[in-house]
C-alpha positions in Angstrom: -7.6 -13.2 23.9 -5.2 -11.9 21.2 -5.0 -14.0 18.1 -0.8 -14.1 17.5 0.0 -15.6 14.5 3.7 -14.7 13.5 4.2 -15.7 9.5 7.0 -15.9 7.1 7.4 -15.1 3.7 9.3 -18.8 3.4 6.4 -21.0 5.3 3.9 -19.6 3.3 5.4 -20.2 -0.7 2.6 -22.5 -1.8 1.9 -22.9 -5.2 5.2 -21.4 -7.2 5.6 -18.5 -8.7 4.2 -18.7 -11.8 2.1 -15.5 -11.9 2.4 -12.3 -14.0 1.7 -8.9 -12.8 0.7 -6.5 -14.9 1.9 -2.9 -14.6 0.2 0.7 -14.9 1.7 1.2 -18.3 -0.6 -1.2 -19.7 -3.5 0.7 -18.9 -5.5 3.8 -20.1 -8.5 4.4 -17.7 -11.7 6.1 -19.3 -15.2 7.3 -18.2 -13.7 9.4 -15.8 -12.6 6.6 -13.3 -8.8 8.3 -11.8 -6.3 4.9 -11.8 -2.7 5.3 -11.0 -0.9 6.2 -14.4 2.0 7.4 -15.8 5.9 6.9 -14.8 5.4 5.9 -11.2 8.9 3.4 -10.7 10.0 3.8 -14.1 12.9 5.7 -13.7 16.2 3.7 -12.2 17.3 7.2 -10.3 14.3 7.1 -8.2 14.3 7.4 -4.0 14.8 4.3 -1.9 12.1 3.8 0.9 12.3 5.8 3.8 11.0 4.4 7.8 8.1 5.6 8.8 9.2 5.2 12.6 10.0 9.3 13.6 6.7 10.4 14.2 5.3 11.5 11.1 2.0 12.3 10.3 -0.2 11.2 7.4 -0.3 13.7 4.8 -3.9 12.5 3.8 -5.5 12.0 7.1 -3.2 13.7 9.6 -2.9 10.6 11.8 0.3 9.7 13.4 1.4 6.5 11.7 3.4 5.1 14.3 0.3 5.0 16.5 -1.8 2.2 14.2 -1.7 -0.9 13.0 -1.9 -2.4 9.1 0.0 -1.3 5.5 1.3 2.4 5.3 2.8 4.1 2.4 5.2 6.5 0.6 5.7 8.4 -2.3 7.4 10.4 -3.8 7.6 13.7 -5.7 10.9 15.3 -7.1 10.2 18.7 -7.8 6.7 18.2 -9.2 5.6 18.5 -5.0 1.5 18.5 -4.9 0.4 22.0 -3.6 -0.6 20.0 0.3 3.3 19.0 1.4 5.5 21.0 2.9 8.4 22.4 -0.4 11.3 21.3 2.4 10.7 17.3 1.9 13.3 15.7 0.9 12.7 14.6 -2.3 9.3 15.5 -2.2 8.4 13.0 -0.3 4.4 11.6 1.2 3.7 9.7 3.8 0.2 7.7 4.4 -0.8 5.7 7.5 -2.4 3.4 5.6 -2.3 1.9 2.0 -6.2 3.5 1.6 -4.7 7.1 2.3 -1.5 5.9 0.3 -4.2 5.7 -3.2 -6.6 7.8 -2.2 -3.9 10.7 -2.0 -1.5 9.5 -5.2 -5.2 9.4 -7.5 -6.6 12.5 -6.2 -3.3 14.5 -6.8 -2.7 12.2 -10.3 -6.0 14.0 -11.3 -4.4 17.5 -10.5 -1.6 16.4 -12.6 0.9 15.7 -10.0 2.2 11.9 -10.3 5.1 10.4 -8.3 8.2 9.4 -9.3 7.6 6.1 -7.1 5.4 4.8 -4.6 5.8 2.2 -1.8 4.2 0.1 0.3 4.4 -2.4 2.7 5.0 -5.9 1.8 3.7 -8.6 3.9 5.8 -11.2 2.1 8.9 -9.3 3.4 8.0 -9.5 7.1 6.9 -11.5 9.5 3.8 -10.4 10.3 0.6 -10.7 13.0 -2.6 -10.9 13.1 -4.4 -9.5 16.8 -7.6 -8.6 17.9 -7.7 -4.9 18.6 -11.2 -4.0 20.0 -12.8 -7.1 18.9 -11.4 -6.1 15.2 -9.1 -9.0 13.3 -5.9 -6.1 12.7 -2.5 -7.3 10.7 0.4 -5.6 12.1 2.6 -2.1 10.9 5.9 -2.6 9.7 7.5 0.7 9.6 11.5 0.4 8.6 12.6 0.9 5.1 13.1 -2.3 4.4 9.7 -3.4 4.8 8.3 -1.4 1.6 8.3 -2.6 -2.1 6.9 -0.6 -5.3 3.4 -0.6 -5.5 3.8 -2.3 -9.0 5.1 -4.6 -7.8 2.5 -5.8 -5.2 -0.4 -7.8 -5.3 -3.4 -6.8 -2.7 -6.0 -8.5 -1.0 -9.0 -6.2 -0.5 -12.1 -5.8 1.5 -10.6 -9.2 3.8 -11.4 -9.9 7.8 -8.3 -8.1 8.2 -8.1 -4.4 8.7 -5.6 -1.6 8.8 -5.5 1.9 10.6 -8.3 3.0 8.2 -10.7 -0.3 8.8 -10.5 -1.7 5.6 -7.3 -1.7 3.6 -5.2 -3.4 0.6 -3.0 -5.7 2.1 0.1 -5.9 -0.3 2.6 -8.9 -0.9 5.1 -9.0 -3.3 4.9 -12.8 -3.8 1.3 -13.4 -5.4 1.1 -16.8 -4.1 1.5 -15.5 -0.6 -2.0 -13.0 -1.5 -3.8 -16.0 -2.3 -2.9 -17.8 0.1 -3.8 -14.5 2.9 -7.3 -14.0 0.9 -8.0 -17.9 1.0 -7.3 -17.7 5.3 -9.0 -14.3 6.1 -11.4 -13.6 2.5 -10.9 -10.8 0.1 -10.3 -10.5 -3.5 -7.2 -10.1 -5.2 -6.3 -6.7 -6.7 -3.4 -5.4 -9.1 -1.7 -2.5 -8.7 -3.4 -1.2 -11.7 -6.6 -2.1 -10.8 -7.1 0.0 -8.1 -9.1 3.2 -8.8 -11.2 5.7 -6.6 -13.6 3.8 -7.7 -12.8 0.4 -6.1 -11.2 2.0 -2.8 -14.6 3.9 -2.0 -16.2 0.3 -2.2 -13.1 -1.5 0.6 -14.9 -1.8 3.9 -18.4 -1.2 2.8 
């Protein structure tokens, strides 16, 4: 029987909000490790979220995103459009069914020196979300409309949880770090920054 278990972002404020996020300028990454760098939301003209609810396809994995459950992703480009999207996107826009696809393309193209203007993803302390059994799996429902997303700066994630997304295991984002905790102490998983996630740490989610 499906586990249903609609939450909102103002029954679950536990603890204050207190916490500091760091950002990605704070960082320099060495030994070869790839971690999201540069200007990514730093500039005040950037793109507004887009919805992900038109049929698109990933542009990492090639799956349709409407079609699967969990955290998808956006990002985008300008002019400085990595050689694997189409030169017609608005804005040079990326779209990810999942927020594993979302890093795993953003750090593989960051290496090849392409680096978004500004990424998005979804934010679970936006929405009111479920959690469903989907072939004996624990899955936390898509949220696809634009108003859905926040900057990935500005998220907190809980990784490697009982809860997965259309890639199995994922980095489930809120904006409000007390609702993370609060996710990670019901379903496990440790908290992540946005700047601690490297190529490193997503080929070790779901192992």
């Amino acid at each position: 029987m499906d586990e249903r278990r609609p939450h909102s972002a103002e029954k679950r404020r536990f603890h204050g909000s207190g916490h500091t996020r760091r950002t990605v300028l704070t960082t320099i990454v060495v030994g070869g490790v790839g971690s999201l760098a540069g200007c990514l939301g730093g500039d005040s003209e950037t793109p507004d979220p887009i919805a992900l609810d038109d049929g698109q396809e990933c542009d990492n994995c090639g799956m349709r995103i409407e079609m699967h459950p969990g955290p998808v992703g956006e990002a985008f480009y300008g002019d400085d459009i990595p050689p694997s999207l189409p030169e017609d996107r608005k804005n040079g826009v990326a779209w990810f069914c999942s927020s594993m696809c979302t890093y795993n393309f953003i750090l593989e193209n960051e290496e090849r020196g392409y680096e978004p203007q500004i990424a998005y993803g979804t934010d679970y302390s936006r929405v009111q979300y479920e959690i469903r059994q989907d072939g004996g799996t624990q899955v936390i429902s898509a949220h696809l409309e634009a108003d859905a997303f926040a900057n990935l700066q500005d998220l907190t994630f809980v990784a490697n949880s009982e809860v997965e997304g259309a890639m199995g295991g994922s980095l489930i984002g809120f904006s409000d770090a007390d609702d993370a905790a609060a996710f990670a102490d019901e379903y496990g998983g440790e908290l992540l920054t946005h700047d601690e996630i490297t190529r490193e740490v997503l080929s070790g989610i779901g192992m």
